[in-house]
N, C-alpha and C positions, 0 to 999 in steps of 0.2 A: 278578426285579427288581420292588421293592414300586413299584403303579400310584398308590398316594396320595399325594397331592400334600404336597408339603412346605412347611410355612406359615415363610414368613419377615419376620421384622419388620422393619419400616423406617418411619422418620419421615416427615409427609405433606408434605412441601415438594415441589415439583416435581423440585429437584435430586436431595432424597435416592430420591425414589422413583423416577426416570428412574436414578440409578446401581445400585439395587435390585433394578429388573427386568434391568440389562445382566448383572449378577452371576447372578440368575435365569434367564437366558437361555444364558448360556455352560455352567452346571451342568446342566440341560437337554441342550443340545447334546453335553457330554462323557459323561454319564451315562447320561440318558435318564429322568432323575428328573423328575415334574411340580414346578413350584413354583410358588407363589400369594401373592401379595402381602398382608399383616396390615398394617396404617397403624396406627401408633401416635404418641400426642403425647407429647410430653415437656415438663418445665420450661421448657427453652430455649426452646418455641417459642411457650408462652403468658405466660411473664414478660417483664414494660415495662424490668427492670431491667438496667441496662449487665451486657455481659459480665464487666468485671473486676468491678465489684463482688460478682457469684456467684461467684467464685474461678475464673472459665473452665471446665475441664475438668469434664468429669462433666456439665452442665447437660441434654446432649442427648442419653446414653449411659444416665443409671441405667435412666428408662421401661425402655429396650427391654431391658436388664436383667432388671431385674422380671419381665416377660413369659417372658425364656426361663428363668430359675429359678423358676418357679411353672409350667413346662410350656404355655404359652398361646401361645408361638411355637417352633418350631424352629432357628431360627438367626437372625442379625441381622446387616445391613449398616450400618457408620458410615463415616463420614470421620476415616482412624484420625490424626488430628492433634485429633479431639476424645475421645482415650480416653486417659483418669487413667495417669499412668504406674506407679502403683501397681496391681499387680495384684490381679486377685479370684481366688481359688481356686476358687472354683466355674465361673469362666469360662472357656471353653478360645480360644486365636487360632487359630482351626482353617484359616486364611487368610490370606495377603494377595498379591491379584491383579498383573497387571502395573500397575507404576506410571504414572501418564499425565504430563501437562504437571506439573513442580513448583513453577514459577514464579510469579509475582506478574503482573498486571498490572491496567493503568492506562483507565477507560475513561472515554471524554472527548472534545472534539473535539480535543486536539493534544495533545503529550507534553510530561513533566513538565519539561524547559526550557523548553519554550516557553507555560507559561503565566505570565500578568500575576503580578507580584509581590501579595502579599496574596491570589489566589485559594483558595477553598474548595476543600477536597478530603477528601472523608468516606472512614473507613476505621475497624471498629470495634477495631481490633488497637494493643493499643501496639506490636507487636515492630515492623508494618507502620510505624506510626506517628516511630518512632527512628530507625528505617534511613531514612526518606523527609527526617528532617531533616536527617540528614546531607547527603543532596544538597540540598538546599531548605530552608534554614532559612525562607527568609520566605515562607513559605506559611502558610494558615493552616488546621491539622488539624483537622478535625470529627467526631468521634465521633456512629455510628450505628450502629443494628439492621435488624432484617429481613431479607428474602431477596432473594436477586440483582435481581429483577427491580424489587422495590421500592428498593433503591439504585438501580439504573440510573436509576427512574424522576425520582429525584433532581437527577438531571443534564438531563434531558431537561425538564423541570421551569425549571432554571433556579436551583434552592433550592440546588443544588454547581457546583461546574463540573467538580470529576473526582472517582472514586470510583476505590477501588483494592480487587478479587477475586482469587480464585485461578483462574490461566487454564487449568486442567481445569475448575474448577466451571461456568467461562460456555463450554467448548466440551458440559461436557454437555448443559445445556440450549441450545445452537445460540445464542448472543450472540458468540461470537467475535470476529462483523463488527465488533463494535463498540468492541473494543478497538485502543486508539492507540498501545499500548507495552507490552511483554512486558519487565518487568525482569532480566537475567538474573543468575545468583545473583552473580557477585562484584559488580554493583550493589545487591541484596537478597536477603538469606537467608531461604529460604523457613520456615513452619514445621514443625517437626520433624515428619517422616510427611506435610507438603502434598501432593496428591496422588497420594496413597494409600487403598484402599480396607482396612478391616479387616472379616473375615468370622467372628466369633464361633458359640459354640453350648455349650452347658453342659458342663460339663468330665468327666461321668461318661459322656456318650451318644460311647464308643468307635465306634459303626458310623458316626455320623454324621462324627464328626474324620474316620474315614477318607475317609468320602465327598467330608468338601470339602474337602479337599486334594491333590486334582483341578485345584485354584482357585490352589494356593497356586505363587509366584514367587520362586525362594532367593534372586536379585540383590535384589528389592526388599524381602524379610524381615532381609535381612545389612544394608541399607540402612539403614533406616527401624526396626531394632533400636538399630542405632550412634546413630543421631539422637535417639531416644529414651532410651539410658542418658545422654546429655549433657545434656539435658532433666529428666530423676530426680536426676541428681549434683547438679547446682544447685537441686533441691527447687525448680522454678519450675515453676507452672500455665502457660497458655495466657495469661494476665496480663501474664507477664512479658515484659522485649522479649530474648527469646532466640529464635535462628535457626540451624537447623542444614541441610546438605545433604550427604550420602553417595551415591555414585554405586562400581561395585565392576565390573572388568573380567572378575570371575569369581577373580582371583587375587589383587587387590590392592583391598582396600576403601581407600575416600581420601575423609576426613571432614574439612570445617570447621564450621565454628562459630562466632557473635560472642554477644556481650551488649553492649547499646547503651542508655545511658542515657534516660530520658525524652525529654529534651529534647537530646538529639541531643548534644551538646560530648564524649560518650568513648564509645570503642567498646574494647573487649578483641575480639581477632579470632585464631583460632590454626586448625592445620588438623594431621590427622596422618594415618598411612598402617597397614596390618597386612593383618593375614586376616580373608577374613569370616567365618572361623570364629571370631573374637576378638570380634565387634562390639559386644559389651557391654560387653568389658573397654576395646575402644579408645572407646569413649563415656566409662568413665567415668573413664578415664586424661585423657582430652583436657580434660574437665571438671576436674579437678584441676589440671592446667596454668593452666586459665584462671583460673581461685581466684587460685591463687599467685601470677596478675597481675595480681589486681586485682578480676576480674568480680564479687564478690560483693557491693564498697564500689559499683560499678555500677548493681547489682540492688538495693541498698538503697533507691535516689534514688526510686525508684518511689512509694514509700511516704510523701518530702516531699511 
């Protein structure tokens, strides 16, 4: 067993690189391989500009790319709800760990009935954004950036009164306490792969694939595949307000899925069932259904 430590790239936020080392940590433990943390920045984290306007996906993915096709990292940890559902060929998904919390939540001093009509609530996500008017049209949705804590700070501030994260992200870095309301998905479909860790490494280096899939969890790969061809099928980035959740007993993958207009007045909602040895094709069957009902005159409004 090679003593050298294995460089892994991971973006410098507190969240990405506290889920970074957890992934570092259990590779370790199962292996007995050293790893060591590479910080790398990306687009995402030094452009001012909204995330739809960058097309979502990819903003906070290429860097660390870059790095491991040019050999200057060994593998790379994301948040695989921000990884292009177009694949790269040179990049292998050598991973994806157990999935944590998938759900959305609400942090604030009280839940989302119970605040004053017209309150502020930041959330940089249209998909978040569509779903929350369905329950709450007269709220008023604020579009922001930055990192967890600098949202929270938002609130505590007094400049929001509730922000809405993904409540794996605030339990990894320990805010948990602070949230007032866990949406659960048939109130909010989470984003496709929320919750999920993806563990990359360049698609030629076969000893390393094998190594980290070690890492890898078939429920949450069969899961958060399904979610993802529903996400491809509709040719929608991270922009768009699409929501998807797969959850699979081991025998029976069971997928829904909504597309939710802008501003909240229509939602297409459908959900279906197979093997999770299917879950691409039941991604992209289910996506197809939705079309046929509509979702796509939906996905259009985005663009008024």
């Amino acid at each position: 067993m090679s003593t050298t430590p294995l460089r892994l790239g991971t973006r410098r936020s507190l969240m990405a690189t506290t889920q970074s080392q957890m992934v570092a940590d259990r590779l370790t433990e199962l292996t007995g391989r050293p790893v060591e943390l590479v910080g790398v920045t990306t687009f995402g984290d030094v452009t001012k500009a909204n995330l739809t306007q960058l097309g979502g996906t990819g903003v906070f993915v290429s860097a660390l790319r870059d790095k491991l096709i040019e050999g200057e990292v060994d593998f790379a940890v994301h948040s695989l709800k921000d990884l292009p559902t177009r694949p790269d060929p040179r990049i292998a998904l050598a991973a994806t760990p157990v999935r944590d919390d998938p759900r959305d939540a609400l942090v604030g001093p009280v839940k989302l009935a119970d605040l004053a009509p017209g309150a502020k609530v930041g959330t940089g996500s249209p998909r978040r954004v569509a779903q929350l008017r369905l329950l709450r049209p007269d709220l008023d949705y604020v579009a922001i950036r930055g990192n967890a804590d600098t949202r929270i700070g938002k609130v505590h501030s007094g400049e929001l009164d509730a922000v809405v994260l993904a409540a794996a992200g605030l339990a990894r870095i320990a805010r948990e306490g602070e949230i007032a309301q866990v949406f659960e998905v048939e109130e909010m479909l989470p984003a496709p792969g929320q919750g999920s860790l993806a563990v990359e490494c360049h698609a030629a280096r076969d000893d390393l694939i094998e190594l980290l899939s070690v890492l890898d969890d078939p429920a949450t790969r069969a899961a958060v595949t399904a979610e993802r061809a529903v996400l491809a099928a509709l040719e929608a980035g991270c922009a768009a307000p699409v929501g998807a959740y797969s959850v699979t007993d081991g025998h029976i993958l069971n997928l829904t899925a909504t597309v939710v207009s802008v501003d909240g007045t229509g939602a297409v909602r459908k959900s279906a069932a197979g093997s999770p040895l299917e879950a691409m094709a039941l991604g992209r069957d289910l996506a197809a259904a939705m079309i046929a009902d509509g979702a796509g005159t939906l996905m259009g409004e985005q663009t008024h």
